[in-house]
C-alpha positions as CSV (number, residue, x, y, z in Angstrom):
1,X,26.1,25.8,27.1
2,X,26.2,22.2,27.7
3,X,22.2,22.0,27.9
4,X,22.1,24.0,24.5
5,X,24.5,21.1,23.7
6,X,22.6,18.0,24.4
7,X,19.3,19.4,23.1
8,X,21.0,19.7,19.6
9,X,22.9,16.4,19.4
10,X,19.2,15.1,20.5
11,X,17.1,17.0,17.9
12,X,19.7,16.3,15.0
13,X,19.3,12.5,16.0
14,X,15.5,12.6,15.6
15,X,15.9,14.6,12.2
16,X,18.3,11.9,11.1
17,X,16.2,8.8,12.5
18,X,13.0,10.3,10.4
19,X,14.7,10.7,7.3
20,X,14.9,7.5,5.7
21,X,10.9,6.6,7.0
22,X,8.6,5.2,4.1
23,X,5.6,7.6,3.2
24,X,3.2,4.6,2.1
25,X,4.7,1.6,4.4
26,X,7.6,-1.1,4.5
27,X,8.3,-3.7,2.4
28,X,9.0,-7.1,4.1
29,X,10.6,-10.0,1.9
30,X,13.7,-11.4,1.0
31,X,15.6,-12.5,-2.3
32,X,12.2,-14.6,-3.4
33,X,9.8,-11.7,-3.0
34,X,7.7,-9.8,-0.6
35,X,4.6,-8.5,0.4
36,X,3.8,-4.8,1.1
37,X,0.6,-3.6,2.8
38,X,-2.3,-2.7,1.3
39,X,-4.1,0.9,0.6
40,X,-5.4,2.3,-2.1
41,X,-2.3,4.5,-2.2
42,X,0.0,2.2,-1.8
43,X,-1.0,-0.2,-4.4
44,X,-0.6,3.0,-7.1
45,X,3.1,2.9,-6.1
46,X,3.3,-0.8,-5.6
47,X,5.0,-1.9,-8.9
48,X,8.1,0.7,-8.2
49,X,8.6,-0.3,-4.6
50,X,8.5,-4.1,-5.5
51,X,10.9,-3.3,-7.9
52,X,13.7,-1.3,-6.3
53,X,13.2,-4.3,-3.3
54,X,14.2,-6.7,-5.9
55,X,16.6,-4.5,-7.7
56,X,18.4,-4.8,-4.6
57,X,18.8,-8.6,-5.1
58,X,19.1,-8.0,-9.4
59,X,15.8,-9.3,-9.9
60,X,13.1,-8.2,-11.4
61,X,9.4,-8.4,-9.4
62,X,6.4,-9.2,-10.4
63,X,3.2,-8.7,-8.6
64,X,1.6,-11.7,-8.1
65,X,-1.4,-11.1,-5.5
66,X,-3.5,-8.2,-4.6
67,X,-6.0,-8.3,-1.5
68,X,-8.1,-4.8,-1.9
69,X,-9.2,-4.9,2.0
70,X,-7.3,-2.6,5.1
71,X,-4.9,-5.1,6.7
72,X,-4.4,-7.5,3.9
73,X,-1.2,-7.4,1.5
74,X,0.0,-7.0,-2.4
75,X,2.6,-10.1,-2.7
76,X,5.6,-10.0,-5.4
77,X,7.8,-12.2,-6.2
78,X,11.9,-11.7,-7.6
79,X,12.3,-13.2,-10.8
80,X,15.9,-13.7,-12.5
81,X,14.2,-12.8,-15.4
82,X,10.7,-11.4,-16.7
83,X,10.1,-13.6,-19.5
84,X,10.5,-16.9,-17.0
85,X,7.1,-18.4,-16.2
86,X,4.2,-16.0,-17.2
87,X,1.7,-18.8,-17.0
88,X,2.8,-19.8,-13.4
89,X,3.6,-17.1,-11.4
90,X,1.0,-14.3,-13.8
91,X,1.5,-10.9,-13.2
92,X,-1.9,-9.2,-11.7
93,X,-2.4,-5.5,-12.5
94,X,-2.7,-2.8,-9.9
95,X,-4.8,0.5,-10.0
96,X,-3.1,3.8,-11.3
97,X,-5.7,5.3,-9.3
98,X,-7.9,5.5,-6.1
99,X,-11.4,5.9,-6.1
100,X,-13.2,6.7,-3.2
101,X,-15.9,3.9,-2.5
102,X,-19.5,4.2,-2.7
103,X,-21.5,5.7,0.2
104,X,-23.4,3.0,2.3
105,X,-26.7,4.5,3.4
106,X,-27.2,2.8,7.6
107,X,-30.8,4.5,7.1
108,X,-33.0,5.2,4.2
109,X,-34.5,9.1,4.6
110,X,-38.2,9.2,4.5
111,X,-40.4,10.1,1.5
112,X,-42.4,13.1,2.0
113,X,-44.8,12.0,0.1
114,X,-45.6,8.7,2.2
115,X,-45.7,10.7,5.4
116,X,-49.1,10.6,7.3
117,X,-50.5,7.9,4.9
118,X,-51.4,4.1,5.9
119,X,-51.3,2.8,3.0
120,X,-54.9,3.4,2.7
């Protein structure tokens, strides 16, 4: 009984410690902004996570950076308000959608038609 016990006081702390995990990453920051890391599916949902991180603070974000690379970050900054330095700190857009890159041949498949000839 005690066994049964322990097993679900563990499995209901697991459930609870899984519940509040982010499907497309963490944002790291502070009252000034933040940067969250980059994927092509992140970056579609990047604008509404910058901006409940700064709702937190009541600030508004504004993406300000986007590096399109694996390991590499979209930075936002909190803004009192939205209309306070557009020219400085501009807003860069962010894809509504991800497209799968181009294919990158290694090898180029031979021509049939240049088999068995030497260029004669």
């Amino acid at each position: 009984m005690k066994a049964a016990y322990v097993a679900s006081v563990m499995g209901a702390t697991l459930l609870v410690s899984t519940a509040g995990a982010y499907e497309y990453g963490y944002v790291k920051g502070n009252d000034s902004g933040g940067i969250i890391p980059w994927s092509c599916e992140t970056e579609m949902v990047a604008q509404q996570m910058a901006g409940t991180h700064c709702g937190g603070y009541n600030k508004y974000a504004r993406i300000t950076s986007v590096t399109r690379q694996y390991g590499d970050y979209i930075a936002f900054a909190c803004l009192w308000t939205p209309y306070v330095a557009p020219y400085q700190i501009p807003a860069t857009r962010v894809r509504t959608a991800c497209q799968s890159p181009p294919i990158r041949r290694i090898w180029q498949p031979l021509d049939p038609h240049r088999v068995g000839s030497d260029n004669e």
